[in-house]
C-alpha positions in Angstrom: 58.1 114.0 130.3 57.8 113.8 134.2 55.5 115.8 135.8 54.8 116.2 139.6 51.6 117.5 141.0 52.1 118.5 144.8 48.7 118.6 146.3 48.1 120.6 149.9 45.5 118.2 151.3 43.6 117.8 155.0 44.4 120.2 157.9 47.8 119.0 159.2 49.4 120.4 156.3 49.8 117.2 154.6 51.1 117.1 150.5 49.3 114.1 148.5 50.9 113.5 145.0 50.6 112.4 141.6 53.6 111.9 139.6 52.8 111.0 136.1 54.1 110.6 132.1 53.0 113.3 130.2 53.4 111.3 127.5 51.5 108.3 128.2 49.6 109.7 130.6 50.0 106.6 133.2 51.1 107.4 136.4 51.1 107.0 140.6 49.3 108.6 143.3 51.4 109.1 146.3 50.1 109.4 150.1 46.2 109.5 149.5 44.8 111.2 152.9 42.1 113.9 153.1 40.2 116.2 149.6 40.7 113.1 147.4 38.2 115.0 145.3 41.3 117.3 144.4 43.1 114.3 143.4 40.3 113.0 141.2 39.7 116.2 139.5 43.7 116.5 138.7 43.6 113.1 137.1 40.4 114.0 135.2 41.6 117.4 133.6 44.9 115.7 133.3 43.5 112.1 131.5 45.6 110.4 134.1 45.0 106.8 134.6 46.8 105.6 137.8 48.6 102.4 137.7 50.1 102.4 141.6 49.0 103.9 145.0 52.3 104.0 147.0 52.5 105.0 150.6 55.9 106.9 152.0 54.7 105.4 155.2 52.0 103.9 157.0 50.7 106.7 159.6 47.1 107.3 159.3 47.3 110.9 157.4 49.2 109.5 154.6 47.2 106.3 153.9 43.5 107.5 154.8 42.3 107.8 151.4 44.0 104.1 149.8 41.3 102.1 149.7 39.1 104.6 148.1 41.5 105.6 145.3 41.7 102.0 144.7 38.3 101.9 144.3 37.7 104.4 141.9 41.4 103.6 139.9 41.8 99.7 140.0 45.2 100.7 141.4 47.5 98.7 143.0 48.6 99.7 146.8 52.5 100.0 146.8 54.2 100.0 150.5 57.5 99.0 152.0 57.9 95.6 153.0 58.0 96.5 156.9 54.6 97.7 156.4 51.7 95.5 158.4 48.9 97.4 156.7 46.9 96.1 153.7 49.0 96.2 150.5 49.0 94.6 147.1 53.0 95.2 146.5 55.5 95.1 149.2 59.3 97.0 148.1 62.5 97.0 149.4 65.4 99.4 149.6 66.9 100.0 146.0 63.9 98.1 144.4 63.0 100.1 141.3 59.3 100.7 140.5 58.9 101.6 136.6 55.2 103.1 134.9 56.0 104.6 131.3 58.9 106.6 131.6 58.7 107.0 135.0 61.3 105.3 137.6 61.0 105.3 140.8 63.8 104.2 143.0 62.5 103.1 146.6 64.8 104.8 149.5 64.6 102.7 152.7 64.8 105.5 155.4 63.3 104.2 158.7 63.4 106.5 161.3 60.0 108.4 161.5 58.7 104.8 161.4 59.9 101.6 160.1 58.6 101.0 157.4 59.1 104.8 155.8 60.7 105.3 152.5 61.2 108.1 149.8 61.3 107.8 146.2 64.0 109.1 143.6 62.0 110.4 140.6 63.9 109.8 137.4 66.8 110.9 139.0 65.4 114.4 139.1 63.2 114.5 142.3 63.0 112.6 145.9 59.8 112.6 147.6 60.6 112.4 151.1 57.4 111.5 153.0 57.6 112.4 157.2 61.8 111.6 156.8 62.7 115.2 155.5 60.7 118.5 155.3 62.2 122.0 154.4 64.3 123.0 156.9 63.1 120.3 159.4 62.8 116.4 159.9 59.9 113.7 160.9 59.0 113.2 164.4 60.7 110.1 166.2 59.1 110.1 169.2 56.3 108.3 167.7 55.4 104.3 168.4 57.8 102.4 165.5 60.2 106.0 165.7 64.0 105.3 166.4 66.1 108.4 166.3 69.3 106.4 165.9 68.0 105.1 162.1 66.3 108.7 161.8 70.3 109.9 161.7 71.5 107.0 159.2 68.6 107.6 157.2 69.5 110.9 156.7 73.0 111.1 156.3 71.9 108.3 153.2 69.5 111.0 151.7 71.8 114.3 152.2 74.8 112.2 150.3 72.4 111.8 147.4 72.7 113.9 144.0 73.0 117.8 145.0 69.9 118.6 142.2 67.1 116.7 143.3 64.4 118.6 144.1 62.8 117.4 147.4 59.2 117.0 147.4 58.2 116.5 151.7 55.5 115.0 153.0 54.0 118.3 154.9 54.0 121.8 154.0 55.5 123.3 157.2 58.9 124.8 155.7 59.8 128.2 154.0 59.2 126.9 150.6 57.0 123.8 149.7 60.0 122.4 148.1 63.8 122.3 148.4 66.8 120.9 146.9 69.1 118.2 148.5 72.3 120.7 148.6 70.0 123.0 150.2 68.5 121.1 152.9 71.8 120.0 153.6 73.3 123.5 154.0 70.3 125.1 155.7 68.8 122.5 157.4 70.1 122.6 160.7 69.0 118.7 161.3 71.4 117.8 158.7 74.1 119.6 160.3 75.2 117.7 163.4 78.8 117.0 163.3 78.0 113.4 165.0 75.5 111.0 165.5 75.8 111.4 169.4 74.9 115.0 169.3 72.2 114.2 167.4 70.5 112.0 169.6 71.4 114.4 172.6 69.9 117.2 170.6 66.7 114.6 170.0 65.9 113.9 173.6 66.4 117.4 175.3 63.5 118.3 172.6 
C-alpha cells in the first residue's frame, strides 16, 4: 500500500515528503528543507527506513536539508540529470525509479528551473515540486527560469490522467492538494488558449 506523508516545513510554506510501502516499510524522502526533525520523527513512529532522497529541483528551500538526511539514512540523493548540485543518481524524463511497491515515474518539466521534475506515484499521485501549485504555477522569473518550457511543461502535466492527486511543492493554494482535472479547470494558468498569451500574460506580471 502507498502512503504519502505531506509535511508543512520552514517558513516559505514549503511541503517536504515521504512517500513510502506500508508493506515493506522502505521508502523516499522528497525535498528535505527546514524541521527535518518532523521528518525523522515520521520515519521513527512509522519504522520507515529511506532508500532515496530525491529533489523536485535544485533551489535552496527544497534541497537544504540533503546532506543531513543522508547522514542519518545512508540514503541515496536522487536529482535530474540537468542538476549541477551534488547527487549520487542523476534521472531523466520517463526514467522509472522503483523501492518495494513503489514506482515512481520521473516527469521532466523545466520551466521553474531546468533541471525540475515531478513524480507520478503508482499511477495514483504526481508530486509537482515549484512546476504546479493549487490554483497557481512556479515562478519563471528566476536565474535557470524560461517561461516558454514553463508552458510545454505544463500543457505535458494537465494532459496526464484526470485522478491523480497532485501533491505541490508549497502550500499557498485553497487546499493543500488537488487533482489534475481540477487544476486544469480552475487553474487559471492552465487555461490560456495559446502559448503566446501565455508568455504575454507572464511578462506584464
Amino acid at each position: 500500500i502507498m502512503r504519502i506523508a505531506q509535511i508543512p516545513v520552514g517558513n516559505m510554506q514549503n511541503f517536504s515528503y515521504v512517500v513510502y510501502d506500508e508493506q515493506n516499510n522502505i521508502g523516499v524522502i522528497i525535498d528535505p528543507s527546514w524541521d527535518l526533525e518532523k521528518i525523522f520523527q515520521f520515519l521513527e513512529i512509522n519504522r520507515i527506513s529511506t532508500r532515496y532522497i530525491i529533489n523536485t529541483h535544485t533551489h535552496f528551500d527544497h534541497i537544504l536539508g540533503n546532506d543531513h538526511v543522508a547522514e542519518i539514512t545512508k540514503a541515496e540523493i536522487i536529482q535530474h540529470e540537468k542538476s549541477t548540485r551534488k547527487k549520487d543518481r542523476s534521472v531523466r524524463d520517463k526514467e522509472i525509479i522503483n523501492i518495494g511497491y513503489l514506482e515512481l515515474e520521473v516527469v521532466h518539466t523545466p520551466g521553474h528551473s531546468e533541471d525540475s521534475i515531478c513524480l507520478i506515484v503508482n499511477k495514483e499521485a504526481i508530486i509537482t515540486g515549484d512546476t504546479l501549485f493549487v490554483g497557481n504555477i512556479g515562478r519563471v522569473d528566476l536565474p535557470g527560469s524560461s517561461p516558454e518550457e514553463m508552458y510545454d511543461s505544463l500543457a505535458k502535466v494537465a494532459n496526464l490522467d484526470d485522478s491523480l492527486v497532485v501533491y505541490p511543492g508549497h502550500n499557498y493554494g485553497i487546499t493543500p492538494t488537488s487533482t489534475i482535472v481540477n487544476e486544469r479547470t480552475n487553474n487559471p494558468m492552465l487555461n490560456f488558449k495559446t502559448k503566446e498569451a501565455f508568455l504575454k500574460y507572464m511578462v506584464s506580471e
